[in-house]
C-alpha positions as CSV (number, residue, x, y, z in Angstrom):
1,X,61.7,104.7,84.1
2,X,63.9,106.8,86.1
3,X,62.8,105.5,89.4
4,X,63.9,101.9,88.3
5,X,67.3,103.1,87.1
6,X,67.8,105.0,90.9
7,X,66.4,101.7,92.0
8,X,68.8,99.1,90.5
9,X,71.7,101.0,90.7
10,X,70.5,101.4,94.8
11,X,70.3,97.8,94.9
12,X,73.2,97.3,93.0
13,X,75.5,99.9,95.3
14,X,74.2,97.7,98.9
15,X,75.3,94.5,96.8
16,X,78.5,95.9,96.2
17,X,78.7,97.3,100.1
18,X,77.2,94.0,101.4
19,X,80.0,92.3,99.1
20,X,82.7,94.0,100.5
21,X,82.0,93.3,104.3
22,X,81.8,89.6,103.4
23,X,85.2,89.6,101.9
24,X,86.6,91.6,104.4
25,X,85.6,89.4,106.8
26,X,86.7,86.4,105.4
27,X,90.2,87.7,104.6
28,X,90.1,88.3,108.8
29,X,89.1,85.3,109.3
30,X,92.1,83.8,107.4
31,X,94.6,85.6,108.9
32,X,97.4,83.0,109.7
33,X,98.5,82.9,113.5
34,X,101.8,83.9,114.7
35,X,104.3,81.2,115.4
36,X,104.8,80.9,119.1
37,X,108.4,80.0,120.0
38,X,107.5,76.8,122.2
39,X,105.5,75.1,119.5
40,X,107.5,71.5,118.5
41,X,108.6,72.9,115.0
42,X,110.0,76.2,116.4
43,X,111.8,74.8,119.6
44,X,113.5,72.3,116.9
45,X,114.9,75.2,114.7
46,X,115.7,77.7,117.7
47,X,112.9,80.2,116.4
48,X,113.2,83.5,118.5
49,X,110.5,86.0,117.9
50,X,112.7,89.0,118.7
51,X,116.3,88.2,116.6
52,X,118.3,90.1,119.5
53,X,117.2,87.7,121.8
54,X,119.0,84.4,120.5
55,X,121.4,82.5,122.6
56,X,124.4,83.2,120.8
57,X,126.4,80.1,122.7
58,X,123.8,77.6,121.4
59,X,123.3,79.3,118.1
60,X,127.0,80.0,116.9
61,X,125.7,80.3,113.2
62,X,123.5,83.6,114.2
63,X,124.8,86.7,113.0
64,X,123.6,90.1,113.6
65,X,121.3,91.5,111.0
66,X,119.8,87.9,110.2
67,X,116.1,88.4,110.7
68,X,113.3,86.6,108.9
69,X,112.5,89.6,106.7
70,X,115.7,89.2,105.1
71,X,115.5,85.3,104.8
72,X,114.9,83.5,101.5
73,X,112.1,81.5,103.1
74,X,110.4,84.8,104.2
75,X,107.0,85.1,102.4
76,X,106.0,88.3,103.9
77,X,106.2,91.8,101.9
78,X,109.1,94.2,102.6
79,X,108.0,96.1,105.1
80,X,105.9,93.6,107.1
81,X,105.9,93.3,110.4
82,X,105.3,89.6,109.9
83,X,105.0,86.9,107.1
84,X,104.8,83.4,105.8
85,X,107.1,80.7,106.2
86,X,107.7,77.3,104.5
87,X,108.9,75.8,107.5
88,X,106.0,76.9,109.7
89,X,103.4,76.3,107.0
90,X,100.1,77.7,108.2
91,X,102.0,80.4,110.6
92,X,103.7,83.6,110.2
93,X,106.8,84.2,112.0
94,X,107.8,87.8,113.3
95,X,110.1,89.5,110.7
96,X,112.7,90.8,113.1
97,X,112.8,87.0,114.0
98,X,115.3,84.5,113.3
99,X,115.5,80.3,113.6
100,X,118.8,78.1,112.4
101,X,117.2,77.3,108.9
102,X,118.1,81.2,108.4
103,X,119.1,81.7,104.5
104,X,120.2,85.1,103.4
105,X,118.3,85.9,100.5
106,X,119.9,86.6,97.0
């Protein structure tokens, strides 16, 4: 009896292993792609990657210190280097970015 308790729990210990791969590898495998500044939605909202970098002539409503992690629209946890965004559904966007649809969050 005790070698078919060793045994299921052996086979039950590679399930859980095997199990774990496969979800690991899906969740890679969803991993949204970055937003890249000359795709159509993000040249019509003046998405910069890198906040610092915005034209501030064209963009007069940029401040400094508006970045994407501090946006309403931001979907990405506090301390992300990048997140979700409504406006770029599908896409993350860089949280030290910035684009004109900028909302400070409450």
């Amino acid at each position: 009896m005790a070698i078919k308790v060793e045994s299921n729990r052996r086979i039950f210990l590679m399930q859980a292993a095997a199990s774990g791969l496969a979800l690991s590898a899906v969740s890679h495998a969803n991993a949204q792609a970055m937003v890249v500044e000359t795709d159509a939605q993000a040249t019509a909202l003046s998405y910069k990657a890198d906040a610092t970098k915005v034209d501030k002539a064209k963009q007069p409503k940029y401040a400094a210190g508006q970045l994407c992690s501090n946006c309403a629209l931001f979907q990405g946890s506090a301390n992300a280097a990048a997140g979700g965004c409504p406006l770029f559904a599908g896409k993350q966007v860089a949280a030290k970015g910035w684009c004109s649809a900028y909302a400070k969050k409450a």
